[in-house]
MIDOSE-1310 file (N, C-alpha, C; in nm, 2 decimals, decimal comma, always signed):
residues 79
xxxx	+11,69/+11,30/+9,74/+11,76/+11,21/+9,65/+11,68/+11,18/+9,52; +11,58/+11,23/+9,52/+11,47/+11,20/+9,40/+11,39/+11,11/+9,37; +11,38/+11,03/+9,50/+11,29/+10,89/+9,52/+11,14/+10,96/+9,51; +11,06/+10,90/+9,48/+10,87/+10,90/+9,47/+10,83/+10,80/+9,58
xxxx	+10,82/+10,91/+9,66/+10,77/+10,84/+9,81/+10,62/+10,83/+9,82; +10,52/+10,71/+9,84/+10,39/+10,70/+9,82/+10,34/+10,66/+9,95; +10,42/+10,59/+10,04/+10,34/+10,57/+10,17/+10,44/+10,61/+10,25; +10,43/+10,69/+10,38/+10,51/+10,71/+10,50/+10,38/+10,69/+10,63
xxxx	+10,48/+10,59/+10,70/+10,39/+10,56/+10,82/+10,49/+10,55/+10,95; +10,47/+10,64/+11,08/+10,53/+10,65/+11,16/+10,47/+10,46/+11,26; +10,59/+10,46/+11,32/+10,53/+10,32/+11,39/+10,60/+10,34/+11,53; +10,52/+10,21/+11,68/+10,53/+10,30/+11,72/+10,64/+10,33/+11,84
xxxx	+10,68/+10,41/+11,88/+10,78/+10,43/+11,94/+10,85/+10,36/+12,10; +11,01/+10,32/+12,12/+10,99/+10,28/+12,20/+11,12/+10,37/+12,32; +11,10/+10,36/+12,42/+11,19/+10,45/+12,52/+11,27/+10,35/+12,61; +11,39/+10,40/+12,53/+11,57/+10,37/+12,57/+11,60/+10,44/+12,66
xxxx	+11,63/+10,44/+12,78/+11,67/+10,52/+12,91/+11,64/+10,65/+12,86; +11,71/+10,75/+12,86/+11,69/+10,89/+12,83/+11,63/+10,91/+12,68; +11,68/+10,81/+12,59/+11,62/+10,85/+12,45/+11,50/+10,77/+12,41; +11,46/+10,80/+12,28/+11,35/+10,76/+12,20/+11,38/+10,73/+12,11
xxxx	+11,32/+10,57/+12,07/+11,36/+10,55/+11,94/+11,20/+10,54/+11,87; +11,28/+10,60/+11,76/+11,11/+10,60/+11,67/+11,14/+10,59/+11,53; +11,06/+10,49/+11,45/+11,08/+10,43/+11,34/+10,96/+10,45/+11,27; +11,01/+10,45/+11,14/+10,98/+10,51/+11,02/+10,98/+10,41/+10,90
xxxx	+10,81/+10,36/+10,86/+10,83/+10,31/+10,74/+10,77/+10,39/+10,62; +10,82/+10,32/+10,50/+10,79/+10,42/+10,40/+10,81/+10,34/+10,27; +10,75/+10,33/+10,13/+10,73/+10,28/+10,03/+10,73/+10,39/+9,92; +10,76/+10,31/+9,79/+10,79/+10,39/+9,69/+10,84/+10,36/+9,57
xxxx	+10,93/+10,43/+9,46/+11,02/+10,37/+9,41/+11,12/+10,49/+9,31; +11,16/+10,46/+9,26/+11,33/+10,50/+9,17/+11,39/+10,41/+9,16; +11,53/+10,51/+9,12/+11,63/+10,43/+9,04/+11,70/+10,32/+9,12; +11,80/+10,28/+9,12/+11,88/+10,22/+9,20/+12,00/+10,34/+9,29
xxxx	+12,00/+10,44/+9,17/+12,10/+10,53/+9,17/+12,05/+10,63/+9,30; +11,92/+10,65/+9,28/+11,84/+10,71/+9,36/+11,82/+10,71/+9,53; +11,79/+10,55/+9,52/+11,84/+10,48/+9,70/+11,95/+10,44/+9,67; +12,04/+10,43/+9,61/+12,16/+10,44/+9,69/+12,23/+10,58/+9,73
xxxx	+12,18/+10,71/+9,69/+12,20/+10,86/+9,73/+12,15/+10,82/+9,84; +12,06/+10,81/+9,82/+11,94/+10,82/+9,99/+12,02/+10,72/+10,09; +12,08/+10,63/+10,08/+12,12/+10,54/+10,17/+12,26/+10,63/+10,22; +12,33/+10,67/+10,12/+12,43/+10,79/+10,17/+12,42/+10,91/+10,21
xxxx	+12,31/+10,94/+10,25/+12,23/+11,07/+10,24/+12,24/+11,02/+10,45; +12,17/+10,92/+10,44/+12,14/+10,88/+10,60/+12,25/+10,84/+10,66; +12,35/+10,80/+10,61/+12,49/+10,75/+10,62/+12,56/+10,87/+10,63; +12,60/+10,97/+10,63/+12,66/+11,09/+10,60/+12,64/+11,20/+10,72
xxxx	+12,47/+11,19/+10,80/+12,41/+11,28/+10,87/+12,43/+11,27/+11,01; +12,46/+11,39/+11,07/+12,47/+11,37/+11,23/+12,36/+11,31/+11,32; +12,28/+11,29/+11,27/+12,12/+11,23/+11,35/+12,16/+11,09/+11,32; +12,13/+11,04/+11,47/+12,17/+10,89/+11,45/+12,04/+10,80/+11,40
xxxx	+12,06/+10,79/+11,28/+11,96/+10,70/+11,20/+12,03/+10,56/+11,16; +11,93/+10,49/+11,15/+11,96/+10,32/+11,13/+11,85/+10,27/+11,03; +11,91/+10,19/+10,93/+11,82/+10,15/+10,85/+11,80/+10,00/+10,90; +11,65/+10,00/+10,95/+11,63/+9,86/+11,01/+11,60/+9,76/+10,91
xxxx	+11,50/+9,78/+10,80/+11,42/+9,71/+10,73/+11,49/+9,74/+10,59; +11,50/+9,71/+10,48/+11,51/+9,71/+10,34/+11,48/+9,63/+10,22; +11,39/+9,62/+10,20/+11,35/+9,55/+10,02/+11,34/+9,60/+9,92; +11,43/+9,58/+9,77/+11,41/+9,65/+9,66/+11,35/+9,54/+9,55
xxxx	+11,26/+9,55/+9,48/+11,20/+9,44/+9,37/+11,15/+9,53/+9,25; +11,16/+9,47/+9,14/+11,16/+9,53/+8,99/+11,00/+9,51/+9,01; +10,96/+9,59/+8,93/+10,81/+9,58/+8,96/+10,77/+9,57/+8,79; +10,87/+9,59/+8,67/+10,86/+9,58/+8,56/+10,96/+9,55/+8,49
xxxx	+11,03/+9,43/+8,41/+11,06/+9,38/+8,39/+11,09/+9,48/+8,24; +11,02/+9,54/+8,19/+11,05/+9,64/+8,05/+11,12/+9,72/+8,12; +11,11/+9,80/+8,22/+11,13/+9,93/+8,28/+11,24/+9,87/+8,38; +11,36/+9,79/+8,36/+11,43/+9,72/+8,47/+11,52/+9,86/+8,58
xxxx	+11,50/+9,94/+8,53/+11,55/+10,06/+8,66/+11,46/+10,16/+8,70; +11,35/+10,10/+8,71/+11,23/+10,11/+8,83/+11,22/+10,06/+8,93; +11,27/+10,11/+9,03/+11,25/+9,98/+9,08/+11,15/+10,03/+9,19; +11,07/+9,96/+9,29/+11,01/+9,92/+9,41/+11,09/+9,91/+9,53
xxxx	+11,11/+10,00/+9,64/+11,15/+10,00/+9,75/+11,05/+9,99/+9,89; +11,11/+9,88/+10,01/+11,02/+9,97/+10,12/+11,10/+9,97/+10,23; +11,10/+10,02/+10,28/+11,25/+10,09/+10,39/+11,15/+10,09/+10,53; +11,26/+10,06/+10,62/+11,21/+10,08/+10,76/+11,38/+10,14/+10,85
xxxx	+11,33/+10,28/+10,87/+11,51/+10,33/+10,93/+11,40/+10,38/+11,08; +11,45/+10,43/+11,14/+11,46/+10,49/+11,26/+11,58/+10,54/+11,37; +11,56/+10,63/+11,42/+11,66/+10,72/+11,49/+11,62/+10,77/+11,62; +11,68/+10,82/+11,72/+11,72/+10,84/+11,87/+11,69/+10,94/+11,83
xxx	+11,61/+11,02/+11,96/+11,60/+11,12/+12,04/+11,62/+11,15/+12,14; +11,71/+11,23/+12,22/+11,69/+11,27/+12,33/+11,54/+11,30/+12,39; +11,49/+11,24/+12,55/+11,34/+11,26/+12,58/+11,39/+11,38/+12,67
């Protein structure tokens, strides 16, 4: 989607009868136009993903479509 992803940190996982859930944080930023591709990007996909966490904040006030994202999704695996 064209996001500038600067931190990805796996966290840590927890076990749902047969599956795994494992979650995924990550920080960054773009457009608005940018995470919202990416939010239909995860929305769209046969992997069952969930966006648990979301914050977007303007980090510059000149540059008002910069923005600052930090996302927390995670998704099932079969164990």
């Amino acid at each position: 989607a064209g996001l500038k992803v600067l931190v990805i940190r796996p966290l840590s996982s927890v076990k749902i009868n047969k599956y795994q859930n494992i979650p995924l944080y990550f920080e960054g930023n773009g457009t608005i136009k940018q995470i919202s591709d990416f939010l239909k990007l995860i929305e769209s996909d046969n992997l069952m993903i969930k966006v648990d966490k979301l914050s977007i904040n303007i980090t510059n006030l000149q540059t008002s479509n910069d923005l600052k994202f930090k996302m927390q999704v995670s998704g099932l695996t079969k164990i």
